[in-house]
MARSE-900228 format. One line per field, with one value per residue (C-alpha): z, y, x; residue number from 1; residue in three letters. Coordinates in pm, 1 decimal, decimal comma. Layout:
BEGIN
c3: c(Z; ...)
c2: c(Y; ...)
c1: c(X; ...)
n: c(NUM; ...)
res: c(ALA; ...)
//
This chain:
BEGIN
c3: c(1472,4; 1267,1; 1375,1; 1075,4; 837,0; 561,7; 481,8; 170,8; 94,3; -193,6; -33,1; -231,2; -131,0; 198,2; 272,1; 487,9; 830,0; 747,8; 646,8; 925,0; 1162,9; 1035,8; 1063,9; 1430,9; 1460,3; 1276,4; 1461,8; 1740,0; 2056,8; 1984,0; 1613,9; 1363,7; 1123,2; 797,3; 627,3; 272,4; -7,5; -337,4; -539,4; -892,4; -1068,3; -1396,3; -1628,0; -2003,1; -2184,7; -2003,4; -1732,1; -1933,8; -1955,7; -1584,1; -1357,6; -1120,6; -855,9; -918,6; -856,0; -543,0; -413,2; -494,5; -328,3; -7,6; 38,3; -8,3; 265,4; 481,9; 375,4; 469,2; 848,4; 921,2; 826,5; 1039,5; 1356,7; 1677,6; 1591,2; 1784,4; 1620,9; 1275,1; 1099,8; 764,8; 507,1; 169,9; -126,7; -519,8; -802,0; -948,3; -721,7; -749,0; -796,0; -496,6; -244,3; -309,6; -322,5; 24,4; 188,7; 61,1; 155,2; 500,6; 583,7; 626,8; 747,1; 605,9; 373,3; 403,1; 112,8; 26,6; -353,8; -447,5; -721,6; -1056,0; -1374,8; -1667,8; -1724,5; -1362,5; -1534,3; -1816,1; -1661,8; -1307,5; -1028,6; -764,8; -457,4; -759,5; -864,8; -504,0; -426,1; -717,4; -663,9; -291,8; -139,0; 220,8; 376,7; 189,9; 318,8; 135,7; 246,1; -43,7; -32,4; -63,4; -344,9)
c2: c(57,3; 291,6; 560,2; 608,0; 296,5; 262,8; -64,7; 32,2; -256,9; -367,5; -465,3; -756,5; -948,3; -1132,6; -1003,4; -702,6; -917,0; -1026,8; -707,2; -489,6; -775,9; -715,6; -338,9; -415,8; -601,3; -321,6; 2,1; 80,8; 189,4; 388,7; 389,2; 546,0; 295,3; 459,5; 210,2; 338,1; 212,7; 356,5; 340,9; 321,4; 612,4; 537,7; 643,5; 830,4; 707,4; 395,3; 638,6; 727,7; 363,3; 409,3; 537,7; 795,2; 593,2; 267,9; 460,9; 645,9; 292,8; 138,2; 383,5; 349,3; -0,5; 35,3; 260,2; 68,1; -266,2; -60,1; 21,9; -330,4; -446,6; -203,5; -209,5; -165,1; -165,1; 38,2; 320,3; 204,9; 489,0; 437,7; 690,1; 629,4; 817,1; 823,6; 783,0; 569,2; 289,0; 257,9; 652,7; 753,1; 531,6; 689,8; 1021,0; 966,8; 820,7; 1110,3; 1369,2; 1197,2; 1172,9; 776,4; 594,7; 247,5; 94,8; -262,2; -410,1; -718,6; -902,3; -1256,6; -1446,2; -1262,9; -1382,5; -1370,8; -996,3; -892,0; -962,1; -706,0; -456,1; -476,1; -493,2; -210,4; -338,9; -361,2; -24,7; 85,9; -78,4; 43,3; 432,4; 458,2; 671,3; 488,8; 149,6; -136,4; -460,1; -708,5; -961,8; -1206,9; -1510,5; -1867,7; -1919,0)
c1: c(1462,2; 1233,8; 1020,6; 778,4; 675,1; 410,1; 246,8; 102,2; -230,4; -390,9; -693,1; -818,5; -459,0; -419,8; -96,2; -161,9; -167,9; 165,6; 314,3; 178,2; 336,3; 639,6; 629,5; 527,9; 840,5; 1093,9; 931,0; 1084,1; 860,8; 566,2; 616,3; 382,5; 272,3; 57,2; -131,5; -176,6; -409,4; -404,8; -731,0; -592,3; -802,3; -1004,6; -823,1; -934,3; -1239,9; -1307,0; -1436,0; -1721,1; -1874,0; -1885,2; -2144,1; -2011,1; -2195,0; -2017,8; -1690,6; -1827,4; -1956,5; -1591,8; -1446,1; -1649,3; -1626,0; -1250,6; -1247,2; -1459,4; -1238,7; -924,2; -1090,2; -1178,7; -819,9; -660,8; -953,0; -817,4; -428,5; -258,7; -63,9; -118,4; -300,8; -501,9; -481,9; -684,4; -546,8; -619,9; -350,1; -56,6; -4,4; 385,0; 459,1; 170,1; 342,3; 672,9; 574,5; 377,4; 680,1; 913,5; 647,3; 574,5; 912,2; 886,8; 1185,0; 1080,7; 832,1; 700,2; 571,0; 403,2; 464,2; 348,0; 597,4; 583,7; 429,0; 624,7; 466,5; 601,4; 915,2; 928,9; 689,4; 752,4; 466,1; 453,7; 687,5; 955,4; 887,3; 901,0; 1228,9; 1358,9; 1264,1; 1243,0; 1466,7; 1390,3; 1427,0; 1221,6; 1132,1; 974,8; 757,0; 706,9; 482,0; 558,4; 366,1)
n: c(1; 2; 3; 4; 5; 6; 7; 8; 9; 10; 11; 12; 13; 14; 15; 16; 17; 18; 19; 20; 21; 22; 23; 24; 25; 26; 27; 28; 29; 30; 31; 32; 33; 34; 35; 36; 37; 38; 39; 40; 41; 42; 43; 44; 45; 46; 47; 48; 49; 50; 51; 52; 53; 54; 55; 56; 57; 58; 59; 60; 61; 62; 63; 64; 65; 66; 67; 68; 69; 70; 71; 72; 73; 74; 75; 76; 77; 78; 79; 80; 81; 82; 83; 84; 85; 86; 87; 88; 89; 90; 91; 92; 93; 94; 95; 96; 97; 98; 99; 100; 101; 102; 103; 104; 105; 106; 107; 108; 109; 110; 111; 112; 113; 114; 115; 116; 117; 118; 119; 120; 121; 122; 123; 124; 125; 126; 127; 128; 129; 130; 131; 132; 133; 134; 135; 136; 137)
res: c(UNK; UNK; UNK; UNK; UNK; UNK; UNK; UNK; UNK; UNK; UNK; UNK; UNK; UNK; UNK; UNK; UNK; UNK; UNK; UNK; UNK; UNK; UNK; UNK; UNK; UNK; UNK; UNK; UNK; UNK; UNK; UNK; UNK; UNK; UNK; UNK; UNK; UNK; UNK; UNK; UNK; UNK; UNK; UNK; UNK; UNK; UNK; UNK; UNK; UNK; UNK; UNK; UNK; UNK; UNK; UNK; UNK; UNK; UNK; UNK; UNK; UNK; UNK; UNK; UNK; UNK; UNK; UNK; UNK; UNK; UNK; UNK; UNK; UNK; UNK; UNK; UNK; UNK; UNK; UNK; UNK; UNK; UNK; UNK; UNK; UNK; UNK; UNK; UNK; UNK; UNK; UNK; UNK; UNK; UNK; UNK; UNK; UNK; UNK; UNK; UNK; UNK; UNK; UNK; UNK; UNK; UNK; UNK; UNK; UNK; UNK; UNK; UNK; UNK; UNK; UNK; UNK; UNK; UNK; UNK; UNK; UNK; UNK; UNK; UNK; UNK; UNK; UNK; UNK; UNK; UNK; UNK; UNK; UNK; UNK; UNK; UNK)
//
């Protein structure tokens, strides 16, 4: 069905088994599958209460987080970028020329509601396919 899908992954959520099995199941044969995290840069002043360190170590164990998710997978590649969540993951599908996104979202709090979390952003902004894999809780 689709050649090129991105799975983008916050890594601290256990959703990323599910939604790479479902971009198993859309791609057609030999699909490229990009699994994308976004490390959410420090933003302004609160960067200097932080050691650089702290943020290189972050960063690193994201990264090795990221590989151990996607180990031996075939054809899913991971990519590790820095940024806006929402806005990075549509500018990498529209720059990657990805046919579909698959995106995981647990049920909103009442803040989701007013400020919207990332797969709502997505959805709303993607020009591409977006599925949605939403938990039951």
């Amino acid at each position: 069905m689709y050649r090129k899908i991105l799975v983008p992954m916050a890594l601290d959520h256990d959703l990323s088994p599910n939604t790479l099995a479902v971009a198993k199941a859309l791609g057609e044969d030999g699909c490229e599958i990009i699994a994308l995290h976004v490390h959410e840069d420090v933003e302004g002043s609160a960067r200097a209460f932080l050691d650089e360190g702290a943020i290189e170590a972050s960063m690193e164990r994201a990264k090795a987080t990221m590989a151990e998710k996607v180990s031996g997978m075939a054809n899913v590649t991971p990519v590790f970028v820095g940024g806006h969540t929402a806005r990075t993951i549509i500018d990498f599908a529209n720059s990657n020329n990805v046919d579909c996104i698959v995106i995981g979202s647990h049920k909103p709090g009442l803040s989701g509601y007013f400020l919207g979390s990332t797969a709502s952003r997505v959805v709303r902004h993607a020009t591409s396919a977006v599925h949605v894999y939403r938990t039951a809780d």
